[in-house]
N, C-alpha and C positions, 0 to 999 in steps of 0.2 A: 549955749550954741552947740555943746560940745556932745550935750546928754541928748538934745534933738538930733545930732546926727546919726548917733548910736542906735535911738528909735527907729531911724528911718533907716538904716543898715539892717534891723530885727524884721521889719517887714517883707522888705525885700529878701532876705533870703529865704523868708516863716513864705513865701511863695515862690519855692523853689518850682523851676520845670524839670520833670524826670526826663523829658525827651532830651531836652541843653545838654544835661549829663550823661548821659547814657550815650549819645553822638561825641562828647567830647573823649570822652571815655574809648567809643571805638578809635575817632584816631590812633591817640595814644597807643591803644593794644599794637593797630595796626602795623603804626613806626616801629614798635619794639618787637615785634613780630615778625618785619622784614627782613631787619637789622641780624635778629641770631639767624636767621636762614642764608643770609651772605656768611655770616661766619662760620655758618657749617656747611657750607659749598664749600668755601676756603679749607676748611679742615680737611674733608672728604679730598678733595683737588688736590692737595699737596702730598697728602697719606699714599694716594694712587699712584701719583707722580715718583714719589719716593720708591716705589714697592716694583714700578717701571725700571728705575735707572738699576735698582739690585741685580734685577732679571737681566737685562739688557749688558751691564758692562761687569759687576764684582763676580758677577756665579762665572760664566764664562769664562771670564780670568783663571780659574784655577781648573776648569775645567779643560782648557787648551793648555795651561801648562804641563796637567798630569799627560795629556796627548804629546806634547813634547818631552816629555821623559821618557815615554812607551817608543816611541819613535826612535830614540838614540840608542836605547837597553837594546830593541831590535836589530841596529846599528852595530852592536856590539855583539851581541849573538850570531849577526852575518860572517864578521871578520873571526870568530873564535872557529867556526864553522869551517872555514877557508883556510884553515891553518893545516890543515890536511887533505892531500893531493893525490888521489887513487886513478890515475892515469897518465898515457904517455904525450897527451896532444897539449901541453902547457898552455899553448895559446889559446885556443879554445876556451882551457881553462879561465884565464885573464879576461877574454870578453867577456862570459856567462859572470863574471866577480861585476864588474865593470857594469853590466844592467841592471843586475839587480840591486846594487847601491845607489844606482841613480833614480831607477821608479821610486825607491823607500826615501830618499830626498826629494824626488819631483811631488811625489802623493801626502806624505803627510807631514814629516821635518821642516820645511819652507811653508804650508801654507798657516802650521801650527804657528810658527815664527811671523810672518805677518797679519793673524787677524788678532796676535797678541800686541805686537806693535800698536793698531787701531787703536784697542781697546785701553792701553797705556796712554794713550796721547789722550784719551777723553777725561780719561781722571786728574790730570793735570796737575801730578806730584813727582818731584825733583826725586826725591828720594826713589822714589819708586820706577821711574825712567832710567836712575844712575844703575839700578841691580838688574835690570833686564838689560840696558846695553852690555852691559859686564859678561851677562848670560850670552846673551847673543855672540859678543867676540869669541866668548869660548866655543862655540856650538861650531863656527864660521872655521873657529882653529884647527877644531875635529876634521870638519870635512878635507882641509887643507894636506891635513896629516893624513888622512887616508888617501887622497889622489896620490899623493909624494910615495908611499907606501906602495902602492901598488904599480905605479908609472916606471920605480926603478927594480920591477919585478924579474929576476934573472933564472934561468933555468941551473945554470952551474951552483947557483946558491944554495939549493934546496939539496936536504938531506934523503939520501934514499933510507926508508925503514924495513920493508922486506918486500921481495917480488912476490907477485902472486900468478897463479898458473889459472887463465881462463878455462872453464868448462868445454866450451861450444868455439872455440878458436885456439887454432897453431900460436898465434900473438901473446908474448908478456905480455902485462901490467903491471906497473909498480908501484906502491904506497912511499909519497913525500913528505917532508915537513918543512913549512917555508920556515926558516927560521929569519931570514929579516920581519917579514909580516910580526912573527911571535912578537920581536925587540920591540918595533914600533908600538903594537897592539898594550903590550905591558909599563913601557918605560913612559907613550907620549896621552893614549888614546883613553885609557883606561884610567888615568889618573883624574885627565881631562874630566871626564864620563860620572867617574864615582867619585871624586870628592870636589872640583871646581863646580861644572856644575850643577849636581844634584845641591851643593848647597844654598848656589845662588838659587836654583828652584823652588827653594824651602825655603829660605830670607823670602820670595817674590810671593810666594802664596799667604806667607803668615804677615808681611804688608798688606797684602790685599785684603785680608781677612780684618786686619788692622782699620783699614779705612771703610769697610763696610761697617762694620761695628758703631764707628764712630759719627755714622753718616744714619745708622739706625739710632741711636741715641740721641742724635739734633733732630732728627725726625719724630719720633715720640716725646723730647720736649717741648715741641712746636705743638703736636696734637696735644696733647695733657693742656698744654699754657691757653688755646683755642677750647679746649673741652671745658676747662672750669670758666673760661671767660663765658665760651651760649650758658654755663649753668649757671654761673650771673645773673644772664638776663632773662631766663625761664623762672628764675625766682622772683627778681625785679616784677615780671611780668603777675606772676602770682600775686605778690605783694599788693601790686596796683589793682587785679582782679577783687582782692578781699575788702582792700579799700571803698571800692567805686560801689562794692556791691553793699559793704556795709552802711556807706553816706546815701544809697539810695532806696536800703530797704529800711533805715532807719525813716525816712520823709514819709515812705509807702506805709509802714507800720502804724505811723503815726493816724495816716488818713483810713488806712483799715480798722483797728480796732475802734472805731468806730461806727463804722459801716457795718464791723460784726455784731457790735451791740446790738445794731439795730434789729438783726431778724431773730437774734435770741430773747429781744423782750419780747416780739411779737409772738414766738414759741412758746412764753411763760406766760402770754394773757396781758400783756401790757402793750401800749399804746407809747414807740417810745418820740424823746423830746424831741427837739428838730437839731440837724443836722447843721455845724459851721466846717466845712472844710478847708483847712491848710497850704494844700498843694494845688497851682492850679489845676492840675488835669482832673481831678474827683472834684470840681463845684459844680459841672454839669450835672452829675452823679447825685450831690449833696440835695440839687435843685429837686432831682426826679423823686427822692427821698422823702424830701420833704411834701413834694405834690402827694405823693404818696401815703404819707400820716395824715393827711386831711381826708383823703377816699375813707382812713380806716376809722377816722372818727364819726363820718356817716354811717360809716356801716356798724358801728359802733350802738348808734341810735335807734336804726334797722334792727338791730336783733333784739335790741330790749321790748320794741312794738312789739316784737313777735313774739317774746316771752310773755307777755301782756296779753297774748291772743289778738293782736291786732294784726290784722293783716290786710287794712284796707288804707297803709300808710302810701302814698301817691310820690314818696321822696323818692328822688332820683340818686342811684348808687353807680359811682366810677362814667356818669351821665348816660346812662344805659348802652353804653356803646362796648365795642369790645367783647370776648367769650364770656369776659367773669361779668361785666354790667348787664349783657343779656340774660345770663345764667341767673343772675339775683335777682332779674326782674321774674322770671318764669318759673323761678323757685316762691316767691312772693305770691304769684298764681297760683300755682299749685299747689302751697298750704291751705289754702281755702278749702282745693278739691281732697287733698287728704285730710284734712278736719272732717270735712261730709264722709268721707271713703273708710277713716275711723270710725266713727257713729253709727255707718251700717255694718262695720265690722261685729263691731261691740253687739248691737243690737242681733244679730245676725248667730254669734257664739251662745252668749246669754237666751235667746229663742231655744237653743237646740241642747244646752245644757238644761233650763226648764223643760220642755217635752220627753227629754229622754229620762228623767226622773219622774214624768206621767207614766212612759210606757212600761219603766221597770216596778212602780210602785202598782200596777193598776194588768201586768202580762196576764192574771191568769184569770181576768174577768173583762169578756171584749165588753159585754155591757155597761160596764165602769167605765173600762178604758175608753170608749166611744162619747161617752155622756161629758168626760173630766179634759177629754182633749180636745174636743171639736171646741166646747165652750171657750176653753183657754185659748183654742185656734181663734173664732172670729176675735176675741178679745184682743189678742196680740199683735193681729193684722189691722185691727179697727176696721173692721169689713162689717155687714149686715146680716148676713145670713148664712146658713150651711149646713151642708149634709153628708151624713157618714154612714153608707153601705159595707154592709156585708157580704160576701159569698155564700150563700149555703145550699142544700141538697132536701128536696121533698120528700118521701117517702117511694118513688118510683126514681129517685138517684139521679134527676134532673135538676140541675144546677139555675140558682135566681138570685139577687139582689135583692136584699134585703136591709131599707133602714132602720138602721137600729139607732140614728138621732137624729134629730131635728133642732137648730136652735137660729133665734133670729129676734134680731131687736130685745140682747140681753133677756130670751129667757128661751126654757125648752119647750119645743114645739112636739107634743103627743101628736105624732102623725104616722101610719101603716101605709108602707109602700112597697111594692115588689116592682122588679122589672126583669124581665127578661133578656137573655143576651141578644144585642142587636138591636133593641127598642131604644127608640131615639137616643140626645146625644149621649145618656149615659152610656146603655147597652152598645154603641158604635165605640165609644173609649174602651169599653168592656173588653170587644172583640179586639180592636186595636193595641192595647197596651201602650199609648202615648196619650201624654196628657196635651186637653183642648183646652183653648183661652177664645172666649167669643168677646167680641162689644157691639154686634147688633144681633139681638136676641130675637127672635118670634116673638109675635104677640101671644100666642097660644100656649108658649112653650112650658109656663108656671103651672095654666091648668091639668095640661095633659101627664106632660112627664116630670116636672119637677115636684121635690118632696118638700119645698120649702113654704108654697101656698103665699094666696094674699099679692105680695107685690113685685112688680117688674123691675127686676135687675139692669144694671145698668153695664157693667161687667161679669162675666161668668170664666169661671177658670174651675175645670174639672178634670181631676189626676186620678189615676190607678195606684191601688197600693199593689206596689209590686216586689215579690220575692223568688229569687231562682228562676225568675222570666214566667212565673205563674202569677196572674191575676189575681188578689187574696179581698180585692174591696174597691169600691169608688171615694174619692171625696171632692165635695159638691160646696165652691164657694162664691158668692156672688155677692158683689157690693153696688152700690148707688155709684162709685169712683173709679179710673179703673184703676187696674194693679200695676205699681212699678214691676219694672221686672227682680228687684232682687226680693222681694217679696216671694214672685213665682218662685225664682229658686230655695228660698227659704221654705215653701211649699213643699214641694219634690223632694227637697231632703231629707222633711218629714214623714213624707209620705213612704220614702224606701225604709225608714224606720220602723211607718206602724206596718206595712208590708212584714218587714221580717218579722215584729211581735206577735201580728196574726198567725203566721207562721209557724214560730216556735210555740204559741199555745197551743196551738191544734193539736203539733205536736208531741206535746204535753197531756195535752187530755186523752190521744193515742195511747201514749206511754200508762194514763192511768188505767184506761180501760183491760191493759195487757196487765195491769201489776195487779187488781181485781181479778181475772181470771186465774193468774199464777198462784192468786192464795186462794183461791176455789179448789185448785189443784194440790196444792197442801194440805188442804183437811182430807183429801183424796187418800192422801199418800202418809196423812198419819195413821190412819189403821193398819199402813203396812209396816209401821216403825215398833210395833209390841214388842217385836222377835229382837229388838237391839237392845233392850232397857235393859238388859244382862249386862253390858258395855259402860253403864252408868259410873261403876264406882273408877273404872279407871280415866273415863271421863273425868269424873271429880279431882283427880291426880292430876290430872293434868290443867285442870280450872286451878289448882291450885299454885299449880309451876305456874300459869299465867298471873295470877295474881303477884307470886314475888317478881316476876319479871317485870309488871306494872309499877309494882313500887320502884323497880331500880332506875326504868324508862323516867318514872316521877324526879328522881335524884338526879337525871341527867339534862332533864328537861330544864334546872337552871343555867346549864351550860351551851343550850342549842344556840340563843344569841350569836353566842363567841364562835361554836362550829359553821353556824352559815355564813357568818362574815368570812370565813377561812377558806372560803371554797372558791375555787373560778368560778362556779355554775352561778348565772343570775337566778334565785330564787323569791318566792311570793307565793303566798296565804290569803284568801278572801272568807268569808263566811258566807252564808245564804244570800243574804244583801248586799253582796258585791264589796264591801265593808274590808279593808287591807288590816288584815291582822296580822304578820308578818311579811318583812321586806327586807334583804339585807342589802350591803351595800352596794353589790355588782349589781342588781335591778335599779337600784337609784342612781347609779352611774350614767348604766346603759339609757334611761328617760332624759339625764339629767341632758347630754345630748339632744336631746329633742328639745329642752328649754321645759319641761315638766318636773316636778318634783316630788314624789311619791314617799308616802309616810304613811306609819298606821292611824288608822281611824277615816282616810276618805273612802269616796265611794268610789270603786275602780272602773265603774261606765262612767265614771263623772270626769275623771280626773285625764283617760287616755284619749287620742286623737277619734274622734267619731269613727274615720276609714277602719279605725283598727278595731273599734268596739263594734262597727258593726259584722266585721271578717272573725272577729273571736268569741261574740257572747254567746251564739251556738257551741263551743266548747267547752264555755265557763259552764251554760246550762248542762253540758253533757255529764262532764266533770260532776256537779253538783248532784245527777241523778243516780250518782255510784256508780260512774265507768271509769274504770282505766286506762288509760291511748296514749301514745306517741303521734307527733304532728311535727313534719318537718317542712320548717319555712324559713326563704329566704328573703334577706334586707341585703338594700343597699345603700352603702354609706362611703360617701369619697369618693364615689367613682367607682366603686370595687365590691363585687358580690360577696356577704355573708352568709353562711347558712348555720343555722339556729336549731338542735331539736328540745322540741318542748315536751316534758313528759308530765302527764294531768293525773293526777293522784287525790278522789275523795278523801274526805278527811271524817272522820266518823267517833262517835263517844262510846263510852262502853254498851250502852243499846244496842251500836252498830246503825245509829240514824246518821246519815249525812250531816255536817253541821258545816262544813266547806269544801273546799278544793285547795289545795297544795299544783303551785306550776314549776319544775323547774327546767332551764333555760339554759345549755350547753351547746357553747360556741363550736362546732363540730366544722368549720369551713375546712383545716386542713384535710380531717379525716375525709371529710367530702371529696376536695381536690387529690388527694391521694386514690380515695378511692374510684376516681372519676381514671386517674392516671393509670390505676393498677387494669380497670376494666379494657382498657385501648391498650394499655401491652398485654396480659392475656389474648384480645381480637386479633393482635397481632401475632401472637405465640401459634395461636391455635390457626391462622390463617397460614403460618409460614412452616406446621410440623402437617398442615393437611395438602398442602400444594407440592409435596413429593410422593414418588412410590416408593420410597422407604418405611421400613416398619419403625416405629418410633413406641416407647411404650417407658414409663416409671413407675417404680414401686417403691413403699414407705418400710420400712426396719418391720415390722409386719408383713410384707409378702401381696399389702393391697393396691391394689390398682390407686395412683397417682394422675397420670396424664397417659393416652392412646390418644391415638391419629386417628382419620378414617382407614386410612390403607390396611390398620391392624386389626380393627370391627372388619371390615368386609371379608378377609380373607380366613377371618372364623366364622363369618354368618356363613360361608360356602358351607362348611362343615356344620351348619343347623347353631351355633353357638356364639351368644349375644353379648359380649364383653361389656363390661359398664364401670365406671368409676365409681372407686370404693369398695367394691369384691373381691376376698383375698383370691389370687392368680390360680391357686391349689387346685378351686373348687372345678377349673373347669380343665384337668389334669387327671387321668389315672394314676392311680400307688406309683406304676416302674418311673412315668412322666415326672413324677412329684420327686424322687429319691433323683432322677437323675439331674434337674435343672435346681434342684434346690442346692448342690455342691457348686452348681456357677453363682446362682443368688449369693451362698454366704462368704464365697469368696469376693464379689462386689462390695459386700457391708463389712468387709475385713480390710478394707480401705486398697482393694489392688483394682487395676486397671489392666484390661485383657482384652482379648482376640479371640475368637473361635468359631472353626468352619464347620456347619454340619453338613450331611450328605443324606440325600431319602429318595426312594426310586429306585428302578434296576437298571441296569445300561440295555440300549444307549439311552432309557428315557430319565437316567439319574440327575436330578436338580443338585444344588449348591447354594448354601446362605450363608452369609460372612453376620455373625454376631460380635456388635462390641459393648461391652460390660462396662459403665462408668458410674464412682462412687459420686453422691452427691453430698456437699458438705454445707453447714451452716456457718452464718457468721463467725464461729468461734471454734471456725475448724473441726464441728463434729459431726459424722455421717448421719444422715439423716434416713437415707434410701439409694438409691442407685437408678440410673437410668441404660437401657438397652438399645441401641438400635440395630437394626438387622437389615443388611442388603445381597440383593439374587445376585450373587456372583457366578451361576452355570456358565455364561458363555466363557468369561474369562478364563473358568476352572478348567473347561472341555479345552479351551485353545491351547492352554498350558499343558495338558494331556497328552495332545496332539503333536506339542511342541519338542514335549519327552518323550513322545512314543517316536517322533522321527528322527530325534537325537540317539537313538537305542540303534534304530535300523543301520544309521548312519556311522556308529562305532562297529556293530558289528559288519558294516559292510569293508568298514577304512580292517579289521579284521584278517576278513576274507583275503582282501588284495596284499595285503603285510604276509600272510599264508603263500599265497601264488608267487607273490616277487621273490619271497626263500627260496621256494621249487625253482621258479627261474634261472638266477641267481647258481643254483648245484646243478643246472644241467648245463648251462653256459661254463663252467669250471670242467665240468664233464667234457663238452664241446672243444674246450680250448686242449687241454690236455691230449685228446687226438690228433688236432693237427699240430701238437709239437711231435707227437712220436709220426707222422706222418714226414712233417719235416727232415724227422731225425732219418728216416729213411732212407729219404730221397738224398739227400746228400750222401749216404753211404754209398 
């Protein structure tokens, strides 16, 4: 009974609720949470309270005490004061003693004395009441003694000490000394004052001081006993936090690493078991889980058909509903259409890799090449018939069409055709340069214009081989069926290709015709070569320095491998046949990117993207004819412009026969974007030194022109003379010219920086140019040249002229008047002088 119960305690809690706990849990926090916030109210509340009563009753206390000491000392200062009597009206005397001891009791003796009382009666200590009454009797005794003092104040009593004789009055005065005042002052007042109670005052304040102390000491052991009680229950609190969270992420744990298993086996390719969940809240979860491994073992099923190439399986995945059950049904679709969409791919490369090894094995014979590729065309296409025109020129330089094949129902058709441009449809595509697709043909149309003879086509599709947007041929295909369209396009592609092979042999047989002439021209120009045989033997010296330099090129030529893999530049080697005789590894890099993989031994029209072999093998062939060129072209890749220059280098035997071509392939994008930068600040330099009328001009440690303005050309073309960049300054300088500005030159490339005005012209038509002389330095701080500019300073120079020439006038005029006021000056002394002896006169 006892082991059943146990079980049935395992279950029940093996399904614990996280919500139960987690709710049970916030109470708890809650309560204990409220709890320390009361007790830190409570702590805060009392601390306050505390720190109130200090303010409120102990400061004060000794605060008004020292004020009642100040108050008496005052007290005592008055009556020391009055102890000497410098006048005759006694009485007088006595009132003026008399008020002013009563305002220094009315103002601050009495009320020091009662807001001490107050504040005694609040602290509510025996001790402390018994030493202020005591104070207080004393304070009360003082006053007492001074009324008594002064009430039995007698004039006969006081000492006369010596008369004094008023200034400003007939009236004595006489200086007294009260001597009862003294007695009282010494024997009752002063004892009282300095030692009763100044001590009580000092016993009263170091009480006070006493029960502050003590009242601050219960007060921070209340806070302290309150501070570690909330730090109690802030830990208590924690305590139960780590608890709750560990009994509930232990449950959660439990039901997770499950759950995590699950999408890691699906990550690793596994299908995983079904899920029992623990807890209730994850058995919904467990459910969907589970619903879930059955979807994946459909799908499971699905993808094996499809490996199988089945893909006409009708099973429903995730019940087609939903992104991903729609998604798998329409991807289920559409393997069909890409299986088709592959196979015309395939079909489609394979076409164009076979024909472009027609056109290359077969360039320099269109007769071959017409006869090997039209055959292999209808074959390819499984079409009926077809025709392969040429371009050519009669003897009066009139351009026709000419078949040059015929083939139909699997064999060549000897047939002689011309047409002219513009004659039916071919002549119309002729002039046109778009290729036509018919499927209702004329009855007529096989007798008249077409080269194919015998039978009526069912479809006709007729393209221009076209090159550089020039017409180079027809071709002429027709079947009993019609043409899909990727066929046509399979057509067209062709067609731009024997386009440009026609092309290129032409211009090839061009080439031959010229390299025939040039050696007609040779034997021309060997009878003129007698007069050099004399030349021979140090030729032979030199055949012979070639030859040891042959052998050493031999010796190094096992190491080129190693040299061109070392290089950034992508480089590649082909032979006559396109044939990749060397590759290093930045060209295999740079393809391998494209998904191409280039090695020696293939063939390099075989192996590169058609776009690219048709935009390059006019180079290759150029290359191959023994030319030398730079070609610079840009890729883009990522998003971002490259640019590439290629340099095409024949490769030749000791004959000096072409036997390939060498390309190399230097990633020049910065030098580009630099130099793209450098061009737009130069536009800028040159826009921003020609948009003033300042002379502006540089020269290089040579004395050659650097950089001019326009304003510095113009204002020597006046003078017939044409300044230009690059011409040393000299040349367009006489000797004294030259001797004189070449001492400012070399003082610029002597690293100083200067100023200097010239002057040219006679007054008043004299000009003014301000020259400033600046070195120019290189990165590394070293003069390179010097720059000049010069500005018309005339006006400024004349005003300044102007300015001194009236400054001159102006001295000498303040001069003149300094001159006259002297003269002045001596005739007014002169002046004065007479009418004293005038004066002297007249009084006589």
């Amino acid at each position: 009974m006892t082991r059943k119960r146990n079980t049935f305690i395992r279950k029940l809690l093996r399904f614990n609720s996280i919500r139960l706990q987690l709710v049970g849990a916030l109470l708890i926090l809650s309560f204990l949470f409220v709890f320390t916030l009361m007790i830190a109210w409570q702590i805060t509340w009392r601390f306050q309270r505390q720190i109130a009563y200090n303010q409120s009753v102990f400061q004060p206390i000794e605060s008004y005490s020292f004020q009642l000491l100040e108050g008496l000392h005052q007290h005592e200062s008055i009556l020391q004061n009055a102890l000497y009597i410098h006048t005759n009206n006694t009485k007088h005397y006595t009132q003026s003693m008399d008020v002013q001891i009563n305002n220094l009791w009315t103002s601050r003796i009495f009320p020091s004395l009662d807001t001490l009382d107050t504040l005694i009666k609040l602290q509510n200590d025996e001790a402390l009441k018994d030493i202020y009454w005591n104070c207080r009797k004393k304070v009360f005794q003082v006053q007492k003694t001074t009324q008594l003092a002064l009430s039995n104040f007698k004039a006969e009593k006081l000492i006369i000490l010596s008369p004094v004789k008023a200034s400003s009055a007939d009236t004595d005065s006489t200086t007294y000394f009260n001597l009862p005042l003294s007695n009282r002052l010494t024997q009752d007042i002063r004892p009282l004052l300095q030692e009763d109670i100044q001590d009580l005052m000092q016993e009263l304040i170091e009480m006070n001081q006493i029960n502050e102390a003590g009242q601050n000491t219960e007060a921070n052991y209340q806070y302290n006993t309150a501070f570690y009680l909330t730090l109690f229950f802030l830990i208590l609190i924690l305590l139960f936090i780590i608890l709750t969270i560990a009994r509930v992420s232990k449950n959660i744990l439990h039901d997770l690493n499950n759950f995590k298993a699950y999408p890691q086996k699906l990550l690793n390719g596994q299908i995983p078991s079904r899920i029992i969940a623990n807890t209730i809240e994850f058995v919904p979860l467990a459910i969907l889980f589970n619903s879930l491994r059955t979807y994946f073992i459909d799908l499971q099923k699905f993808a094996l058909g499809v490996g199988e190439s089945n893909y006409e399986s009708k099973k429903t995945l995730f019940g087609n509903q939903g992104e991903l059950g729609e998604a798998l049904a329409k991807m289920r679709d559409n393997l069909t259409i890409v299986s088709e969409d592959n196979h015309i791919r395939y079909w489609f490369n394979n076409g164009i890799a076979k024909f472009s090894d027609i056109l290359t094995r077969n360039a320099d014979n269109t007769q071959q090449l017409s006869d090997e590729l039209l055959s292999n065309l209808v074959d390819y296409l499984q079409i009926n018939q077809g025709g392969f025109f040429v371009i050519e020129e009669d003897n009066h330089s009139q351009k026709y069409l000419d078949l040059k094949s015929a083939y139909a129902y699997d064999k060549k058709r000897f047939i002689e055709k011309r047409i002219k441009p513009g004659e039916g449809l071919i002549g119309q595509v002729w002039n046109e340069a778009e290729p036509m697709y018919l499927k209702e043909i004329p009855s007529d149309y096989v007798e008249i214009t077409s080269g194919l003879g015998g039978a009526k086509p069912k479809a006709l599709f007729i393209v221009p081989l076209v090159s550089n947007r020039e017409v180079h041929g027809i071709l002429e295909l027709a079947s009993f069926e019609d043409m899909k369209p990727y066929k046509m396009d399979f057509v067209k592609k062709i067609a731009e290709n024997v386009g440009h092979t026609i092309a290129a042999t032409r211009h090839n047989e061009q080439t031959r015709k010229l390299l025939i002439e040039s050696q007609e021209l040779t034997k021309t120009l060997q009878a003129q070569e007698e007069q050099m045989r004399q030349n021979m033997q140090e030729l032979q010296s030199t055949q012979e320095l070639m030859n040891r330099t042959q052998k050493e090129l031999a010796e190094k030529e096992a190491n080129l491998d190693a040299l061109i893999n070392n290089t950034s530049n992508a480089i590649i080697a082909f032979d006559t046949q396109f044939e990749i005789t060397v590759v290093n590894q930045v060209m295999v890099q740079l393809y391998m990117e494209q998904g191409i993989k280039l090695k020696v031994g293939l063939n390099l029209l075989k192996e590169l993207p058609p776009d690219e072999v048709a935009q390059s093998r006019q180079e290759y062939e150029k290359a191959l004819r023994g030319e030398k060129f730079e070609v610079l072209r840009m890729m883009e890749k990522y998003g971002q412009n490259f640019f590439y220059e290629l340099h095409y280098n024949p490769i030749r035997n000791e004959h000096k026969e072409v036997i390939g071509a060498s390309i190399f392939m230097e990633n020049i994008t910065d030098q580009k974007l630099a130099d793209m930068q450098l061009k737009e600040a130069q536009a800028n330099l040159t826009s921003l030194i020609n948009d003033t009328e300042d002379f502006i001009m540089a020269l290089d440690k040579n004395y050659r022109i650097i950089v001019i303005n326009e304003a510095y050309q113009n204002e020597y073309k006046k003078r017939g003379i044409d300044l230009r960049i690059g011409a040393m300054i000299f040349h367009y300088m006489t000797s004294k010219e030259e001797k004189k500005w070449k001492l400012y030159y070399d003082k610029a490339l002597e690293g100083e920086r200067f100023r200097k005005v010239f002057e040219s012209g006679e007054y008043p038509n004299k000009t003014y140019r301000e020259h400033w002389f600046n070195p120019i330095r290189d990165e590394k701080d070293q003069i390179t040249g010097f720059s000049i500019f010069s500005r018309d300073v005339t006006e400024s120079k004349v005003s300044e002229i102007k300015i001194r020439r009236l400054l001159l006038e102006s001295l000498e005029a303040t001069e003149t008047l300094k001159i006259q006021e002297e003269q002045m000056r001596n005739e007014i002394l002169i002046y004065e002088q007479k009418i004293r002896e005038l004066e002297e006169k007249i009084n006589v």
